[in-house]
C-alpha positions as a Markdown table, in Angstrom:
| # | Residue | x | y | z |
|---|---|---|---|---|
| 1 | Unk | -12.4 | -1.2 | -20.4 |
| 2 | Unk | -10.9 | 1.4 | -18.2 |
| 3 | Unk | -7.0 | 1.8 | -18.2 |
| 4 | Unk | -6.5 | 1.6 | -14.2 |
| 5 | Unk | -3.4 | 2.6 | -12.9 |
| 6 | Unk | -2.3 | 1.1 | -9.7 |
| 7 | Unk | 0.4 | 2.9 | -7.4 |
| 8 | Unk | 2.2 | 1.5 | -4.6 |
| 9 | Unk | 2.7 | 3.8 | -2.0 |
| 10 | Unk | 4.8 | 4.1 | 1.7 |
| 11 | Unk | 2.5 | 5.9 | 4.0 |
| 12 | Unk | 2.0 | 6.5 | 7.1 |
| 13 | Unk | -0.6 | 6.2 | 9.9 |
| 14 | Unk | -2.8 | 8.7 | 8.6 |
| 15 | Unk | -2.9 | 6.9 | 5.0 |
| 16 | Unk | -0.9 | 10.5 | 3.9 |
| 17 | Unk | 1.5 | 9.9 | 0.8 |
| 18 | Unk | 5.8 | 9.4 | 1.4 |
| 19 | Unk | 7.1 | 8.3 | -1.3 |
| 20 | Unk | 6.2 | 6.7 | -4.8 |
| 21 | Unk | 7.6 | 3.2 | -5.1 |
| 22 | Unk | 5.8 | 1.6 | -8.4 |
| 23 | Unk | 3.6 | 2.2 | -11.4 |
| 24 | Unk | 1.7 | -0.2 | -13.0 |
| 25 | Unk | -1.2 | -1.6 | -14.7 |
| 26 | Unk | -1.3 | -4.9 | -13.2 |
| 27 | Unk | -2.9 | -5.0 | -9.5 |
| 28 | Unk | -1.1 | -8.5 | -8.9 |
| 29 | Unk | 2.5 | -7.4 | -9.6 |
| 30 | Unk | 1.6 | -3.9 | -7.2 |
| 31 | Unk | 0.3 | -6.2 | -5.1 |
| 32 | Unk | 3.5 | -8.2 | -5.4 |
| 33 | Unk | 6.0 | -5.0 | -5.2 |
| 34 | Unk | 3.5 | -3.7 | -1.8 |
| 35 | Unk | 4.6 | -7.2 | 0.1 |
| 36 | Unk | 8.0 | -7.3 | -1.0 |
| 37 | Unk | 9.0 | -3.8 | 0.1 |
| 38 | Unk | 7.0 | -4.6 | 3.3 |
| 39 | Unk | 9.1 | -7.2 | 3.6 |
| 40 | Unk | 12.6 | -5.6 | 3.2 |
| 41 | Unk | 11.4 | -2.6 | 5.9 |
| 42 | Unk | 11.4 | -5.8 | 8.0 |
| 43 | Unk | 7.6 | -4.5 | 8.5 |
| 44 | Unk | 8.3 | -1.3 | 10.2 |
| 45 | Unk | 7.0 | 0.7 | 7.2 |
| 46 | Unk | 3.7 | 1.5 | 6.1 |
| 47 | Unk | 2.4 | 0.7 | 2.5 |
| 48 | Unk | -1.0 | 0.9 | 0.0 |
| 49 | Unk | -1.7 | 0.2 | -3.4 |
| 50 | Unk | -4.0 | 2.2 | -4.7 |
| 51 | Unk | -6.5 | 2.9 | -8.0 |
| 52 | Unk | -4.3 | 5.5 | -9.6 |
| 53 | Unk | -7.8 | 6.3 | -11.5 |
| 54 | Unk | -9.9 | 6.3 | -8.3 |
| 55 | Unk | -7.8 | 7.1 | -5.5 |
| 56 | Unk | -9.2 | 4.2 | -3.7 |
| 57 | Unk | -6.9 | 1.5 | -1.7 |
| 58 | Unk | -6.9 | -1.4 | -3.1 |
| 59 | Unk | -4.7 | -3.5 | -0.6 |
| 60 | Unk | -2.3 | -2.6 | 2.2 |
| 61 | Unk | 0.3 | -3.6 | 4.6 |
| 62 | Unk | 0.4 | -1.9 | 7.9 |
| 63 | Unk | 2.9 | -2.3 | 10.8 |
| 64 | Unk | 1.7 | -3.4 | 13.9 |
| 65 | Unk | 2.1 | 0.0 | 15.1 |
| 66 | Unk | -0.1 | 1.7 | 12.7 |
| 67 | Unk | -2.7 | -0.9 | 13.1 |
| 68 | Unk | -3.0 | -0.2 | 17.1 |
| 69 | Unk | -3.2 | 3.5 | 16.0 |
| 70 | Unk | -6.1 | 2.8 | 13.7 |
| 71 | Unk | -7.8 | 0.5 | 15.7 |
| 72 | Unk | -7.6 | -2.6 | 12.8 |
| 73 | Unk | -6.8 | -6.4 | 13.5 |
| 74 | Unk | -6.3 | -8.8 | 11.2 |
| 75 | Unk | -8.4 | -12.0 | 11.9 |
């Protein structure tokens, strides 16, 4: 069994790297930490968790903003 790494990340619209805001090895708690800064940027800031190992995303919260820019809806 691989050792993954998962990262939580603020980002952008272009899914380019901010700023570092977790480590872990546990994709619920990232996924956890991802929602809850989401939620203090009272979702006006851009965030992904992804496969440290990878570099995949794994799971993200985008504002509404980024997700006009990238042409995404949420259904």
């Amino acid at each position: 069994m691989d050792n993954v790494i998962y990262e939580v990340i603020e980002t952008n619209a272009d899914i380019e790297y901010c700023k570092l805001i977790y480590q872990t090895m546990h994709r619920d708690l990232a996924e956890t930490i991802m929602n809850k800064a989401f939620k203090v940027a009272e979702f006006e800031k851009d965030f992904v968790v992804i496969n440290r190992n990878s570099f995949d995303i794994v799971s993200y919260c985008f504002t509404e903003r980024t997700k006009a820019l990238r042409g995404e809806c949420q259904g």
